[in-house]
C-alpha positions, 0 to 999 in steps of 0.5 A: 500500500501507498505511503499517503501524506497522513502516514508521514503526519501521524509518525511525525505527530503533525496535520498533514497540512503542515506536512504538505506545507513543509513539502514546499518549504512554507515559511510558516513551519518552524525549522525543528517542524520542518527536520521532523517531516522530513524525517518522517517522508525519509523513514516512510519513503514517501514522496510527495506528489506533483501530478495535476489531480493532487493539484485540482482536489478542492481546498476548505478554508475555515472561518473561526467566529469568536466563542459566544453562547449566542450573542456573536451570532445576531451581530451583523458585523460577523455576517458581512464579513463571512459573506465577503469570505465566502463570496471570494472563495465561491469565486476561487474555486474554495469551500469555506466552512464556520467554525463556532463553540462556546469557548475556546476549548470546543472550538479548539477540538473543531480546529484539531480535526479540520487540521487532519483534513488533507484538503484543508487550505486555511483558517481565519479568525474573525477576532483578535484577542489578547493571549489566545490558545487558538492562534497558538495552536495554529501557530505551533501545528503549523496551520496556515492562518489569517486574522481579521484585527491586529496581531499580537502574538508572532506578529511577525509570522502573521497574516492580518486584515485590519481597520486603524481602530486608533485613528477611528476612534480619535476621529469619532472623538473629535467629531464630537468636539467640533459639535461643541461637545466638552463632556464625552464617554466611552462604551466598549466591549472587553479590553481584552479585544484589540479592536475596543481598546484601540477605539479606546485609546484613539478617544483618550487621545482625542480627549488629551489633544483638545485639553479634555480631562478623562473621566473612569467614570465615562468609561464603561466596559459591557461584556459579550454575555450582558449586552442585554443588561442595561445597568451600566448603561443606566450608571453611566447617564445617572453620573453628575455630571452626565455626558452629553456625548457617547462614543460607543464600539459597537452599534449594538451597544449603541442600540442597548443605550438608546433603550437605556435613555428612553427608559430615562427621558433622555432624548437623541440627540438633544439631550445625548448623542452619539457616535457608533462604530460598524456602520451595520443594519441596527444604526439604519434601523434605529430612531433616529438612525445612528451616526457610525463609522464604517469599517468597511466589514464586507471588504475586511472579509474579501481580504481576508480570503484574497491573502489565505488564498494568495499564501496558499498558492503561493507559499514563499509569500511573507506574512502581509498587513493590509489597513481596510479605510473607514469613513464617518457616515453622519445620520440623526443621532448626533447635534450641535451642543448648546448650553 
């Protein structure tokens, strides 16, 4: 019998993606990776094939969404960006498949038997967080990966997609600023997401050059799993004295303030505005539609499947960083502030 490509995997304790990977000498397998395949292909007297029918088998990407119980899944930001993934690799010839868990530990016992499919081409992570056991199994199994936000862990040898969250969050700031607004918080989800804690800081930044003193108490951080509990919300309009301008990361969240102020009386915008991030159906659909920034969500998911497949194809590629533009779109929750 035929010597195949999961022989080699299994005596050398890898995927056979990463098999097939140090076969052409990707630059994503470490050198010790790369010594113990080998050795295994010489040991076997594998071969590795070249032949066109090897070269036509149809390749999966997987698209990874965070860990959520549920509320990741009615957020249309994640929707745009698959159908962006998708619609690229429908295009190219590729099947993409989702990938979902409530933690990272189910997700992981997903990733680990995809990564044992021969036809698997790729993954990519719709989030980046901080210290994520998902990018580091990737990583040390040599599985080729792209990342939708910034990288932090072996930056390096990672592909990513991202927004200049910084930037867009200082934007979002200033905006506020030239309405006249003086008193201006924050809403954001876990700092442990990258793409929060650079909007915040791009508003801290916004603050500190227009000589605006910042509040911890302007600040208020909402967990995934209580989108749905507005008692920050509520704290946060109940401080003396109380904002007269929100920057909110998320539209979602800026949907659960909007119910929170009309709990309270407090009119949009007259007596609250608001600027939110995502440009996504919920501030369309809002009263009145929300002032947001648009990270360009479905284009962030093409890129993200044009650079896997490019890496794929091309495996001697370096590890590429692609900034997606964003832009301001101005609606109704936002006003000139008055004394």
């Amino acid at each position: 019998m035929a010597v195949t490509i999961k022989d080699v995997a299994a005596l050398a304790g890898v995927s056979p993606s990463t098999v097939s990977r140090t076969c052409k000498n990707h630059p994503s397998i470490s050198k010790e990776t790369k010594e113990k395949v080998r050795y295994a292909m010489a040991q076997l007297g594998y071969e590795p094939q070249t032949n066109l029918h090897t070269e036509q088998v149809t390749q999966m990407i997987s698209i990874i969404l965070p860990p959520s119980s549920k509320d990741v899944y009615e957020n249309s930001f994640y929707l745009e960006l698959i159908r962006g993934i998708s619609q690229f690799c429908n295009a190219r010839g590729y099947i993409s498949t989702i990938v979902t868990g409530q933690d990272d530990e189910e997700i992981l016992k997903v990733i680990q038997t995809l990564g044992k499919e021969e036809r698997m081409g790729g993954f990519i992570i719709l989030y980046s967080k901080q210290d994520d056991a998902i990018i580091d199994y990737l990583y040390n199994e040599g599985l080729l990966y792209v990342l939708i936000g910034k990288a932090k862990q072996f930056v390096n040898q990672t592909i990513y997609i991202d927004n200049d969250n910084f930037l867009a969050g200082k934007e979002a700031t200033d905006y506020l600023y030239h309405l006249g607004h003086r008193k201006i918080a924050y809403i954001g989800t876990e700092s442990n997401l990258y793409f929060s804690a650079e909007r915040k800081a791009g508003y801290q930044a916004a603050l500190t050059q227009h000589g605006l003193p910042f509040y911890e108490n302007y600040c208020v951080e909402i967990d995934n799993r209580s989108m749905n509990n507005n008692v920050s919300f509520c704290a946060l309009l109940e401080q003396n004295p109380r904002p007269t301008a929100v920057v909110a990361s998320d539209d979602i969240l800026a949907v659960a303030l909007e119910q929170a102020c009309a709990q309270k009386g407090i009119a949009i915008p007259e007596n609250l505005s608001i600027v939110s991030f995502n440009n996504s159906l919920f501030a369309r659909i809002t009263s009145p539609q929300l002032t947001s920034i648009d990270v360009n969500s479905h284009q962030l998911g093409i890129e993200a499947a044009s650079q896997l497949i490019n890496h794929i194809e091309n495996p001697n590629l370096v590890a590429t960083k692609i900034i997606v533009p964003h832009s301001l779109i101005v609606r109704e929750s936002c006003r000139q502030y008055e004394e």
